[in-house]
PDB file with one MODEL, atoms N, CA, C and O in Angstrom:
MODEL        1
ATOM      1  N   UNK A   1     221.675  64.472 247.096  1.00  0.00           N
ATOM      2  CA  UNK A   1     220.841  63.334 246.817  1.00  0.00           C
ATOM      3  C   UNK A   1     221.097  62.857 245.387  1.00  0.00           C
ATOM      4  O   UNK A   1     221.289  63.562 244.396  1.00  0.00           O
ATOM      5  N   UNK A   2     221.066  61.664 245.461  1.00  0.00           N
ATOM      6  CA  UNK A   2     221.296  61.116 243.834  1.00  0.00           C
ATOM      7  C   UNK A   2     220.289  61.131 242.902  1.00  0.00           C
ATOM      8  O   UNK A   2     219.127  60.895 243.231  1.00  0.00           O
ATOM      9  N   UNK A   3     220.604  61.381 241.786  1.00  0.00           N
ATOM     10  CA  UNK A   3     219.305  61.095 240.620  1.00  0.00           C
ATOM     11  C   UNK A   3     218.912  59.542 240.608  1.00  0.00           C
ATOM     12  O   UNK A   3     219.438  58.538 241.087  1.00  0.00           O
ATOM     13  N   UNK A   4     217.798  59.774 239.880  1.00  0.00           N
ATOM     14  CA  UNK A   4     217.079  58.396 239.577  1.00  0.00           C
ATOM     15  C   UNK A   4     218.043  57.729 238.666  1.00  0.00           C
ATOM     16  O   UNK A   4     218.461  56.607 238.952  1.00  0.00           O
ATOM     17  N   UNK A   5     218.471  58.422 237.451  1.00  0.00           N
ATOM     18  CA  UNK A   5     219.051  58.148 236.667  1.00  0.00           C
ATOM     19  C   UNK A   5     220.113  57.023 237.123  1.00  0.00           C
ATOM     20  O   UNK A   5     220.178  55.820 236.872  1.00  0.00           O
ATOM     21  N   UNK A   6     220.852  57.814 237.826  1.00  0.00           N
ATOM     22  CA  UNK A   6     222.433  57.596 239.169  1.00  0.00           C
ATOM     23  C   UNK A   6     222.395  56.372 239.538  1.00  0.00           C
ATOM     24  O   UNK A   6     223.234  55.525 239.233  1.00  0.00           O
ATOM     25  N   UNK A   7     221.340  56.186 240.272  1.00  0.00           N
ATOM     26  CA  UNK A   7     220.988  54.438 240.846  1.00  0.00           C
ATOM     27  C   UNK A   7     220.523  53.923 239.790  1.00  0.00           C
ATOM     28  O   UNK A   7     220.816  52.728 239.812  1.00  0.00           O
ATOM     29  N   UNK A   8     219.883  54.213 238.760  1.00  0.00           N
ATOM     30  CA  UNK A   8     219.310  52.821 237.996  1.00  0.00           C
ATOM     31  C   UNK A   8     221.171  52.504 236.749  1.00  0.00           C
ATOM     32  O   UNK A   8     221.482  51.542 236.046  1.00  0.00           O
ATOM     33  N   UNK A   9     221.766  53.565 236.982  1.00  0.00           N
ATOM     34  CA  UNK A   9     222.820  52.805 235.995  1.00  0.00           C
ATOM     35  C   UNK A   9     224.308  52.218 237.013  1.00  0.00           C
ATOM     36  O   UNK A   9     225.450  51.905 236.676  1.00  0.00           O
ATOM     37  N   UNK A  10     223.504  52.280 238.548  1.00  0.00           N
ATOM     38  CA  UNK A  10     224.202  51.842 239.524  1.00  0.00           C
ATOM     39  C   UNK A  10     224.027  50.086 239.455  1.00  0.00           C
ATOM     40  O   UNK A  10     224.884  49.203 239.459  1.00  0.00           O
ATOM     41  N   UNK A  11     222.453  50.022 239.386  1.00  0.00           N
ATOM     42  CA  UNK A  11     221.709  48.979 239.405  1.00  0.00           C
ATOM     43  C   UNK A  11     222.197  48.052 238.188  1.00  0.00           C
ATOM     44  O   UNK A  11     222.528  46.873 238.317  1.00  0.00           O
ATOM     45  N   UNK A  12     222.188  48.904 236.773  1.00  0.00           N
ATOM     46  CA  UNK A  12     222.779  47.959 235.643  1.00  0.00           C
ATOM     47  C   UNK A  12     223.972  47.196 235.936  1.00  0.00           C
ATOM     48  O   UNK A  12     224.100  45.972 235.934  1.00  0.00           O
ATOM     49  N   UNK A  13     224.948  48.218 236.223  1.00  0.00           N
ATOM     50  CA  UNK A  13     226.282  47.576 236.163  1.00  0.00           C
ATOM     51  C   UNK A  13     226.702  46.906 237.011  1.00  0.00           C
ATOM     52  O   UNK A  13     227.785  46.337 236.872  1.00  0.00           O
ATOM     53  N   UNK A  14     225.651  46.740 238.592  1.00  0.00           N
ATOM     54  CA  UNK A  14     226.086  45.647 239.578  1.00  0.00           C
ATOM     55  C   UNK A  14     225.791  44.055 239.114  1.00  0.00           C
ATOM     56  O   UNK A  14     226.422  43.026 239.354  1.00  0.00           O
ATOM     57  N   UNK A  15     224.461  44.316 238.284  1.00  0.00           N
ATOM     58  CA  UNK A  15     224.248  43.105 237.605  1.00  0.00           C
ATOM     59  C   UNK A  15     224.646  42.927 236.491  1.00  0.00           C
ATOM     60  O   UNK A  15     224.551  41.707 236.357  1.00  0.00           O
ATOM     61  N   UNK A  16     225.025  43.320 235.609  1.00  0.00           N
ATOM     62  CA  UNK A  16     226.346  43.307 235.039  1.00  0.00           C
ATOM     63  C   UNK A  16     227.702  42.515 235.728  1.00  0.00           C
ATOM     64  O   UNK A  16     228.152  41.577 235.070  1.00  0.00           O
ATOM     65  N   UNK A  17     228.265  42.799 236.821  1.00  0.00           N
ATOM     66  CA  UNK A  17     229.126  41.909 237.623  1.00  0.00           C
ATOM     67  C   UNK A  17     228.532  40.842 237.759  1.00  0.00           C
ATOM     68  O   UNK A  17     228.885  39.822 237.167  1.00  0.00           O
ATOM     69  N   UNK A  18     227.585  40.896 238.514  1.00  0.00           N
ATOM     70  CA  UNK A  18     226.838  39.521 238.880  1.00  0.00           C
ATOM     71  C   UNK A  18     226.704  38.622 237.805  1.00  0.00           C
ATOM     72  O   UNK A  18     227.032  37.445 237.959  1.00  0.00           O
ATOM     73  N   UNK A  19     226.300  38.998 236.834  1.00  0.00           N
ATOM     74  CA  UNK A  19     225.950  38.207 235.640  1.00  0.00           C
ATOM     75  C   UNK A  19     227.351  37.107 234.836  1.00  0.00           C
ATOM     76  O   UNK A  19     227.345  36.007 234.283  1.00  0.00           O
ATOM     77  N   UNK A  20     228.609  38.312 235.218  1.00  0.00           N
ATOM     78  CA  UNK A  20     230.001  38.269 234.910  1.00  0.00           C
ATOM     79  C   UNK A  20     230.545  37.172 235.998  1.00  0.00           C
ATOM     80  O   UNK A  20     231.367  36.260 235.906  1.00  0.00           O
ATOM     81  N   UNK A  21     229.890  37.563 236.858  1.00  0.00           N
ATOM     82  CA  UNK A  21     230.474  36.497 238.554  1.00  0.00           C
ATOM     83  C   UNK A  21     229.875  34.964 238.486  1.00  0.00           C
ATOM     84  O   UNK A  21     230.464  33.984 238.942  1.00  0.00           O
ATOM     85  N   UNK A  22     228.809  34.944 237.943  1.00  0.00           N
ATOM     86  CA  UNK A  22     228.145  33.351 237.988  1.00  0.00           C
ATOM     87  C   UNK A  22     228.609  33.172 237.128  1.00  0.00           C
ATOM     88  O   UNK A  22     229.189  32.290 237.760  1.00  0.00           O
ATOM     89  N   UNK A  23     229.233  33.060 235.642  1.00  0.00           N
ATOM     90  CA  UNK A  23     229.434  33.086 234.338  1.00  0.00           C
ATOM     91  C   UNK A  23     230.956  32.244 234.706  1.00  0.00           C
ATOM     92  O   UNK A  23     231.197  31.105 234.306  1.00  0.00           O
ATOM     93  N   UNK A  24     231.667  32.877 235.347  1.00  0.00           N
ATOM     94  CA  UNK A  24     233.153  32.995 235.579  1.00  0.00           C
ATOM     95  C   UNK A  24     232.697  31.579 236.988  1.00  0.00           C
ATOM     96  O   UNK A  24     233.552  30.694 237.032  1.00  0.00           O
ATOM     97  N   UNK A  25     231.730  31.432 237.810  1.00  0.00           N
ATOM     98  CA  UNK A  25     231.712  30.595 238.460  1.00  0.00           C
ATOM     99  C   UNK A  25     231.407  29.551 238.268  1.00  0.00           C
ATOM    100  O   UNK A  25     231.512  28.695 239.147  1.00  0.00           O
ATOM    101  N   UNK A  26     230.751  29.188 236.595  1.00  0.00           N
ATOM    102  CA  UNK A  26     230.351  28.133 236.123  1.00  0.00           C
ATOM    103  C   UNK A  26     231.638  27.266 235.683  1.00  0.00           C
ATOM    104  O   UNK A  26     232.005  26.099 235.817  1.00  0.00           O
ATOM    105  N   UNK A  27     232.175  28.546 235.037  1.00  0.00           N
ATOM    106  CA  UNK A  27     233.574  28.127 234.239  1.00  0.00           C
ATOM    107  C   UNK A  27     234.595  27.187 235.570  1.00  0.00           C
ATOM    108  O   UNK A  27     235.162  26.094 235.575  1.00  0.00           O
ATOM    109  N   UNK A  28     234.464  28.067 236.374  1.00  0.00           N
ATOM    110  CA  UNK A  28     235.517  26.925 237.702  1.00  0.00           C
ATOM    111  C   UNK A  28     235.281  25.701 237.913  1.00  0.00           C
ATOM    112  O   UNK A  28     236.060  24.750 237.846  1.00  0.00           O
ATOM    113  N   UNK A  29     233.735  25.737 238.278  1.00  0.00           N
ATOM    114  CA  UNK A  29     233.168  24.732 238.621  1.00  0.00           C
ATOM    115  C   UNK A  29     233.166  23.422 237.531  1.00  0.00           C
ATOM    116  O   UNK A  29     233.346  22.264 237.910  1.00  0.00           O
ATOM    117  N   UNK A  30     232.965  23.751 236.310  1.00  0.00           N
ATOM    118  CA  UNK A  30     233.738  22.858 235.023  1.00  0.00           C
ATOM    119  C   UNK A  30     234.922  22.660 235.032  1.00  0.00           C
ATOM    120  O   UNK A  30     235.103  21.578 234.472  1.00  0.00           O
ATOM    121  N   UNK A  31     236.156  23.225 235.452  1.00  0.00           N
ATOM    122  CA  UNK A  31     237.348  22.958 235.303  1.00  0.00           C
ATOM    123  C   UNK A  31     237.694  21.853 236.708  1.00  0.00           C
ATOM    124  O   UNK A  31     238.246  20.755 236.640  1.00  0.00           O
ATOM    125  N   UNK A  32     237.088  22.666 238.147  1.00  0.00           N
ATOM    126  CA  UNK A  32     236.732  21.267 238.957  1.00  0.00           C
ATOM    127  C   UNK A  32     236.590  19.981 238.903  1.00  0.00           C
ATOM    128  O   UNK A  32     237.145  18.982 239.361  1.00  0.00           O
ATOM    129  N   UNK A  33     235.792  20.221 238.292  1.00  0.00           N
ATOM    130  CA  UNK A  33     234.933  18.908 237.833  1.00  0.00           C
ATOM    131  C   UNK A  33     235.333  17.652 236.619  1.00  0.00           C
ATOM    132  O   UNK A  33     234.801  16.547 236.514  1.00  0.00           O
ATOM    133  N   UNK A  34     236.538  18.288 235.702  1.00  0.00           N
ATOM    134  CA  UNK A  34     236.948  18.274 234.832  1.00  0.00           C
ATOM    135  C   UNK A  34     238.554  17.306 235.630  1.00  0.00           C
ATOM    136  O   UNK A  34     239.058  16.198 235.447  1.00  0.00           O
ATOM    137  N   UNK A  35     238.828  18.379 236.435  1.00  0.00           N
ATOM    138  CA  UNK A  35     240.415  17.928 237.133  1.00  0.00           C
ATOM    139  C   UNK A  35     239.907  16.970 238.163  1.00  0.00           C
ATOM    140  O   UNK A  35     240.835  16.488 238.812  1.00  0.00           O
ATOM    141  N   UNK A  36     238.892  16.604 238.465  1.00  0.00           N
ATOM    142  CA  UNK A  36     238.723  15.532 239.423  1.00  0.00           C
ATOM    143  C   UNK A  36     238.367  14.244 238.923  1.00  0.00           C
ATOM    144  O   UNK A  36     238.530  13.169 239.500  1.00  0.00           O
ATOM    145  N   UNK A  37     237.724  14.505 237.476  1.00  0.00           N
ATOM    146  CA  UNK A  37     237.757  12.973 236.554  1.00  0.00           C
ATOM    147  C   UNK A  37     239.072  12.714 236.830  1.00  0.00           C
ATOM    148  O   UNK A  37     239.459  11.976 237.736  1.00  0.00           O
ATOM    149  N   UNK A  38     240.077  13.587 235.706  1.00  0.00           N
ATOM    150  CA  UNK A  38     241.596  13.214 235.257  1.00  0.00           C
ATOM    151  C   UNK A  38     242.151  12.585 236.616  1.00  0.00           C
ATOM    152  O   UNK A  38     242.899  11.607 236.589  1.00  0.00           O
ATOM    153  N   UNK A  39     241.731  13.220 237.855  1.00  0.00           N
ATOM    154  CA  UNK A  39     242.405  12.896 239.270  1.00  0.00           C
ATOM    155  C   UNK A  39     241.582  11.285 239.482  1.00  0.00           C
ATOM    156  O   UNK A  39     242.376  10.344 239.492  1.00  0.00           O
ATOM    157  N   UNK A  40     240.359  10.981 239.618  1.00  0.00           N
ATOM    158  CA  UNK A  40     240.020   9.576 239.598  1.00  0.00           C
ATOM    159  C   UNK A  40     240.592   8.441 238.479  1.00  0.00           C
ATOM    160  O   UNK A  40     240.772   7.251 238.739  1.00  0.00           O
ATOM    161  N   UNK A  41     240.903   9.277 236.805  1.00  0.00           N
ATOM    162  CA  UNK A  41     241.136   8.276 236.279  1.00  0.00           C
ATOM    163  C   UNK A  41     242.722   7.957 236.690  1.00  0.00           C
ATOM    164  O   UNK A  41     243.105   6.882 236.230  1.00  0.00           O
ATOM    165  N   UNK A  42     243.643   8.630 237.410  1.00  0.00           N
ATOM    166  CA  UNK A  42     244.885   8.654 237.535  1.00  0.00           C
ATOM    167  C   UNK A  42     245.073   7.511 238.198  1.00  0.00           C
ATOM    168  O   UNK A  42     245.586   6.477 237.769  1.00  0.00           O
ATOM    169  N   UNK A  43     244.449   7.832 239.730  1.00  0.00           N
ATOM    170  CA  UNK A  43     244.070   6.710 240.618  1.00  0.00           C
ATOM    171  C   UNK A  43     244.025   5.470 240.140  1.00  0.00           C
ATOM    172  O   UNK A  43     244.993   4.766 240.426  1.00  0.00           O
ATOM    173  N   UNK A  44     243.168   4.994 239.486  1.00  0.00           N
ATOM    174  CA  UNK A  44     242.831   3.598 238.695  1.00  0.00           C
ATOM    175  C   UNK A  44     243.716   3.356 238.081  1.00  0.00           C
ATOM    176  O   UNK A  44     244.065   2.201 238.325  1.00  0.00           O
ATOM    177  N   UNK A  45     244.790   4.171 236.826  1.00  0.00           N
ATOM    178  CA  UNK A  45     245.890   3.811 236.509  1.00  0.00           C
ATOM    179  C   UNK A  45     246.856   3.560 237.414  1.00  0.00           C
ATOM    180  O   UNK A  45     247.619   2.625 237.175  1.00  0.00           O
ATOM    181  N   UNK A  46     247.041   4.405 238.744  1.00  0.00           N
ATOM    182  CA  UNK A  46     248.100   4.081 239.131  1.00  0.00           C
ATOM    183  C   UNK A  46     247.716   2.505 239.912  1.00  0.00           C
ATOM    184  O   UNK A  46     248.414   1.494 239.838  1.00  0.00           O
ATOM    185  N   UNK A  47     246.636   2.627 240.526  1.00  0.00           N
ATOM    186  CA  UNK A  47     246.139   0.897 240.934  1.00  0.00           C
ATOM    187  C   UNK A  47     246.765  -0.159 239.875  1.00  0.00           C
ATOM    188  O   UNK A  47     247.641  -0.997 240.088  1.00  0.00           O
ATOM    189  N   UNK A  48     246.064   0.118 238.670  1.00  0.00           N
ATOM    190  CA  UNK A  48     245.944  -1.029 237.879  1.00  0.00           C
ATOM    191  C   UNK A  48     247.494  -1.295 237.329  1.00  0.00           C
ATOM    192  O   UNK A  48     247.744  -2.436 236.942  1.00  0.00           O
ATOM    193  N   UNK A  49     248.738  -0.105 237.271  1.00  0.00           N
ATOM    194  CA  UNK A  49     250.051  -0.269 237.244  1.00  0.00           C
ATOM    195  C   UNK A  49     251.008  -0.994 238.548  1.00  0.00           C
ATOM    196  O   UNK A  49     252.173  -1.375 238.656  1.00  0.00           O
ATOM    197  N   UNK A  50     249.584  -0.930 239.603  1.00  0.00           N
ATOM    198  CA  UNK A  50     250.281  -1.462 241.001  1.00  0.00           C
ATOM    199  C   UNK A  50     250.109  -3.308 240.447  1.00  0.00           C
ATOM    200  O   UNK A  50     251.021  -4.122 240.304  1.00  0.00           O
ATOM    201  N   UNK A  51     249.049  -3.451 240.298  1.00  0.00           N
ATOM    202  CA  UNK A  51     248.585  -4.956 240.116  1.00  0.00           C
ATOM    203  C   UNK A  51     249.398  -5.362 239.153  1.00  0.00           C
ATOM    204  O   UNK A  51     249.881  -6.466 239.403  1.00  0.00           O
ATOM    205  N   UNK A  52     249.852  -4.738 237.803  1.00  0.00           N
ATOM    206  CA  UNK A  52     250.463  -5.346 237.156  1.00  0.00           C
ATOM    207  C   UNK A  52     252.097  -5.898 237.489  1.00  0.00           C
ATOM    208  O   UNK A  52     252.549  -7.003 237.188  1.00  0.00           O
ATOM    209  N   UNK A  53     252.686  -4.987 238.067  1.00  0.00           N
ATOM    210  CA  UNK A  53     253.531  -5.146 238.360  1.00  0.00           C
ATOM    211  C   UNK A  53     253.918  -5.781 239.364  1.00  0.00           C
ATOM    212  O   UNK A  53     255.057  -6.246 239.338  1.00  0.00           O
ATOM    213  N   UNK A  54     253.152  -5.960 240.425  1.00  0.00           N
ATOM    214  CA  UNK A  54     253.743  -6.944 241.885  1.00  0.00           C
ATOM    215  C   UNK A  54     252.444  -8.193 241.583  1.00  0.00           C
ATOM    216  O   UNK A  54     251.680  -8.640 242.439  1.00  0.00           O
ATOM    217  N   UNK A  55     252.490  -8.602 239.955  1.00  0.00           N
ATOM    218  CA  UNK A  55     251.476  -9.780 239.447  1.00  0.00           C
ATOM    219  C   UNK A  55     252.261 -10.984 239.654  1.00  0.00           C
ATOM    220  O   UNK A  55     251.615 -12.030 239.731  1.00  0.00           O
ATOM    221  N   UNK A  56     253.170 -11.030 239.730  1.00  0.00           N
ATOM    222  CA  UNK A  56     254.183 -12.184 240.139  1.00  0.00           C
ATOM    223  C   UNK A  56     255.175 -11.851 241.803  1.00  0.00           C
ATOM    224  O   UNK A  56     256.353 -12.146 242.010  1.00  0.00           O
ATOM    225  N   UNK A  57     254.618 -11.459 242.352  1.00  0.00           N
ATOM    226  CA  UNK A  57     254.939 -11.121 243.507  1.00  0.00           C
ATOM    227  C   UNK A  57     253.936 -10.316 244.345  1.00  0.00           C
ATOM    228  O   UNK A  57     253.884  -9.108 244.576  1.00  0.00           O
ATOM    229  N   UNK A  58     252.975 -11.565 244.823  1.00  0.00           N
ATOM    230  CA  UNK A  58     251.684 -11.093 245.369  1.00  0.00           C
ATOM    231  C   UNK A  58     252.109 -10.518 247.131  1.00  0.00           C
ATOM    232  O   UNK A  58     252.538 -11.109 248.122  1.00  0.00           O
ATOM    233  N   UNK A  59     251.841  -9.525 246.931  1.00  0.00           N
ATOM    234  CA  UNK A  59     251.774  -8.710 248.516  1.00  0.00           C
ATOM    235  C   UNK A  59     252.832  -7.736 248.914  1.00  0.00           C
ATOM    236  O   UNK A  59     252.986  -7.019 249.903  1.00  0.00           O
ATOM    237  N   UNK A  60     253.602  -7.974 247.674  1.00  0.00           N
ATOM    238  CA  UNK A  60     255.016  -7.293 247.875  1.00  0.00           C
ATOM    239  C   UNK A  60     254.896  -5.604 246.299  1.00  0.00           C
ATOM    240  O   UNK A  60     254.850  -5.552 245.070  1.00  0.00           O
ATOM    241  N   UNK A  61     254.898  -4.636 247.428  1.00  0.00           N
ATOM    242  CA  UNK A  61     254.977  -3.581 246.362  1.00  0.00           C
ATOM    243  C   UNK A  61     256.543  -3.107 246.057  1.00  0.00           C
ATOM    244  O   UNK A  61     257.340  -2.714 246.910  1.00  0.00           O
ATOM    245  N   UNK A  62     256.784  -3.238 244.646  1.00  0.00           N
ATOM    246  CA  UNK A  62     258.228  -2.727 244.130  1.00  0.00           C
ATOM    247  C   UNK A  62     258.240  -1.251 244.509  1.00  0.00           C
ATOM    248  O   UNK A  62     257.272  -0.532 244.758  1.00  0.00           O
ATOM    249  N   UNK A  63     259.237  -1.020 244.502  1.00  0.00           N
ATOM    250  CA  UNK A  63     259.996   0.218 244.885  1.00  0.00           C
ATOM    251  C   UNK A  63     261.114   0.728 243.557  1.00  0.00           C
ATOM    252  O   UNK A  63     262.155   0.239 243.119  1.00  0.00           O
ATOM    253  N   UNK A  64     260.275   1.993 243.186  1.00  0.00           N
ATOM    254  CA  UNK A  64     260.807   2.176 241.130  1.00  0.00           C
ATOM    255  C   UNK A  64     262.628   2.300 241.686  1.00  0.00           C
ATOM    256  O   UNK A  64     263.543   1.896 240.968  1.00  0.00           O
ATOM    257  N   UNK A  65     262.802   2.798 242.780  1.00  0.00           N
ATOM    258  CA  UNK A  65     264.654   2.719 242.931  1.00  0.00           C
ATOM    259  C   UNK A  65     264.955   1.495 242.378  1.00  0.00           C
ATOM    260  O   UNK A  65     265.781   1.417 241.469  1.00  0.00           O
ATOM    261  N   UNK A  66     264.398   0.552 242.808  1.00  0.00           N
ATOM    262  CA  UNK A  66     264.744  -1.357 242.109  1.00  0.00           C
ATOM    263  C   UNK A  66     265.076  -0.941 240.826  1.00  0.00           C
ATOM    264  O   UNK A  66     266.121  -1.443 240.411  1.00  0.00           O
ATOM    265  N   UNK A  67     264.592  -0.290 240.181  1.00  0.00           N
ATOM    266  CA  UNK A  67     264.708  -0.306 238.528  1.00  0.00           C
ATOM    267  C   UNK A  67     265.537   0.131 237.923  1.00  0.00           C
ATOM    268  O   UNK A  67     265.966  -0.240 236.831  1.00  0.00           O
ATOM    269  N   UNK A  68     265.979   1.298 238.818  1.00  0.00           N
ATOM    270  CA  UNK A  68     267.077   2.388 238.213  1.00  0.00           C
ATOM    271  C   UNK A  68     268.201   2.061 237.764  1.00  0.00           C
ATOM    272  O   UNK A  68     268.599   1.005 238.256  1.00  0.00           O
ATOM    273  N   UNK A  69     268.941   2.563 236.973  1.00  0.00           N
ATOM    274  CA  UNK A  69     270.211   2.217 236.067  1.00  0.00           C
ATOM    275  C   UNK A  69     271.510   2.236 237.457  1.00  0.00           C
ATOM    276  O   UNK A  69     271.477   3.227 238.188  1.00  0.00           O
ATOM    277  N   UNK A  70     272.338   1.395 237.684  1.00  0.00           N
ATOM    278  CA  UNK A  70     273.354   0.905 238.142  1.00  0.00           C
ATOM    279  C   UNK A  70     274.181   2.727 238.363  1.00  0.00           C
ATOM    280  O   UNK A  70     274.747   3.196 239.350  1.00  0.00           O
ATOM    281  N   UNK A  71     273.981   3.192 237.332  1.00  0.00           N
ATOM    282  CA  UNK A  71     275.210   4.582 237.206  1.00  0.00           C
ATOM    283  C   UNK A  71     274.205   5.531 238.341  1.00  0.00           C
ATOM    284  O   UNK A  71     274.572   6.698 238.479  1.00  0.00           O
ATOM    285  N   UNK A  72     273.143   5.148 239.035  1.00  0.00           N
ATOM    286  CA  UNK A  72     272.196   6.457 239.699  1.00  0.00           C
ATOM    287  C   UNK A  72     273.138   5.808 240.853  1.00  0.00           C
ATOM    288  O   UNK A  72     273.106   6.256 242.000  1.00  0.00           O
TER     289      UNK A  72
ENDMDL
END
């Protein structure tokens, strides 16, 4: 049979993890949250690089091969 002792420093160090586990789950959840701005603001750049560029050629999307140097 275990001591009292046994389980209560069983008890510390599970919450101890736990404490370590939400801590470490906050941190993800910020980096989430963080990479899904950068991922929306990308979006909008790449939109607003679409509009600029087919601005004189409404309906027609360029294709970046068009651009490439003659030697590709």
């Amino acid at each position: 049979m275990e001591h009292p002792h046994d389980t209560e420093q069983r008890l510390v160090n599970l919450e101890i993890k736990a404490s370590f586990t939400e801590d470490l789950l906050d941190q993800l959840n910020q980096v989430i949250v963080r990479q899904q701005q950068q991922i929306d603001t990308l979006i909008r750049e790449i939109g607003h690089l679409r509009q600029t560029t087919s601005g004189d050629e409404v309906g027609v999307t360029r294709n970046l091969r068009d651009d490439m140097p003659p030697h590709y």
